[in-house]
C-alpha positions, 0 to 999 in steps of 0.5 A: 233642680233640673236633669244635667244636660248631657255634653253630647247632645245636641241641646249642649251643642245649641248652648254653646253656640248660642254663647257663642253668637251673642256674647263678644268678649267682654260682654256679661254673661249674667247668672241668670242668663246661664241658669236659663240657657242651663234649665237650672230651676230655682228653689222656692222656700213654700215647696219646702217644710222649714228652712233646713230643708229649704237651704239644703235644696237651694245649696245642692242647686247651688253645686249643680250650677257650678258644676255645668259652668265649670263643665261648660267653660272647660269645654268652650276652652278646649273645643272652641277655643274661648275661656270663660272668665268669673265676674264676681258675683255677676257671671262670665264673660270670654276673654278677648284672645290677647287677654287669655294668656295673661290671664292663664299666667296671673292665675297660675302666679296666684295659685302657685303663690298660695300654695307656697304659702300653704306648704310654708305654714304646714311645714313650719307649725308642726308639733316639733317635740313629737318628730323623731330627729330623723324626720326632723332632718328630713323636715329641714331637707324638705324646708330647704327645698321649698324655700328654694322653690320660693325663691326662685317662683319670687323671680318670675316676672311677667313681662 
C-alpha cells in the first residue's frame, strides 16, 4: 500500500491541479491514471504466503483507493468547483458545468427513491403478531406518513 497523502500538502495541491490541466470535462480519467498520481501500489500475489493473505491485502488496497478518490472528488467539488463523476469500471471524468446540476438532481432522485423503497419494506415485513397494538398504531401512523412521503417524491419531475 502507500502512505495516505496528506489534503495539506502540497504533493495534494500538484494532484489536483495536475487533474485539473490535463483533464477537459468529459475526458476519462483511468484508474490507472489516479492509482499513479495517488502513489497506490499494487499488490502482487508472490509477496504473500496464500491467497487469504494475498486477498486481504488487494482489498485493504482496494478501500484505501476509494478512499482518496472519494476524498479527492469532495474536494475538487467544494474548493474548485468540479465534480468528479464514476465511469463504471473505467475511472472519472468532471462534469461539464451545465451537467453537474442535473446530475446532483437525478442522484438525489435515485437515492431518495431507494431509500423509500427501503423504508417501504422494513416497514411492511415485520414480525406483526409480536407488536403490542399501541405500537402497531404507531406503525400504521408511520406507514401513513411514509406513503405520503412517496406521493408526493413520485410528483417530483424534472423539467
Amino acid at each position: 500500500m502507500s502512505d495516505k497523502i496528506k489534503t495539506d500538502s502540497p504533493e495534494w495541491a500538484r494532484i489536483k491541479e495536475w487533474l485539473i490541466e490535463n483533464y477537459q470535462p468529459g475526458q476519462l480519467i483511468t484508474h490507472e491514471i489516479l492509482r499513479s498520481l495517488l502513489k497506490i501500489k499494487s499488490v502482487d500475489f508472490s509477496d504473500y504466503s496464500g491467497p487469504d493473505e494475498f486477498l486481504k491485502a488487494h482489498q485493504e488496497v482496494q478501500f484505501h483507493y476509494m478512499g482518496m478518490v472519494d476524498t479527492l472528488r469532495e474536494d475538487l467539488l467544494t474548493n474548485d468547483l468540479l465534480y468528479m463523476a464514476n465511469v463504471r469500471g473505467l475511472g472519472y471524468h468532471f462534469l461539464h458545468p451545465w451537467q453537474q446540476q442535473e446530475y446532483a438532481f437525478d442522484l438525489a432522485k435515485k437515492q431518495i427513491r431507494a431509500a423509500l423503497e427501503l423504508g417501504t419494506n422494513i416497514m411492511t415485513f415485520v414480525r406483526q403478531d409480536e407488536l403490542t397494538p399501541e405500537v402497531k398504531r404507531r406503525g400504521s401512523d408511520l406507514s401513513v406518513k411514509l406513503s405520503g412521503m412517496r406521493q408526493m417524491f413520485n410528483s417530483v419531475r424534472r423539467k
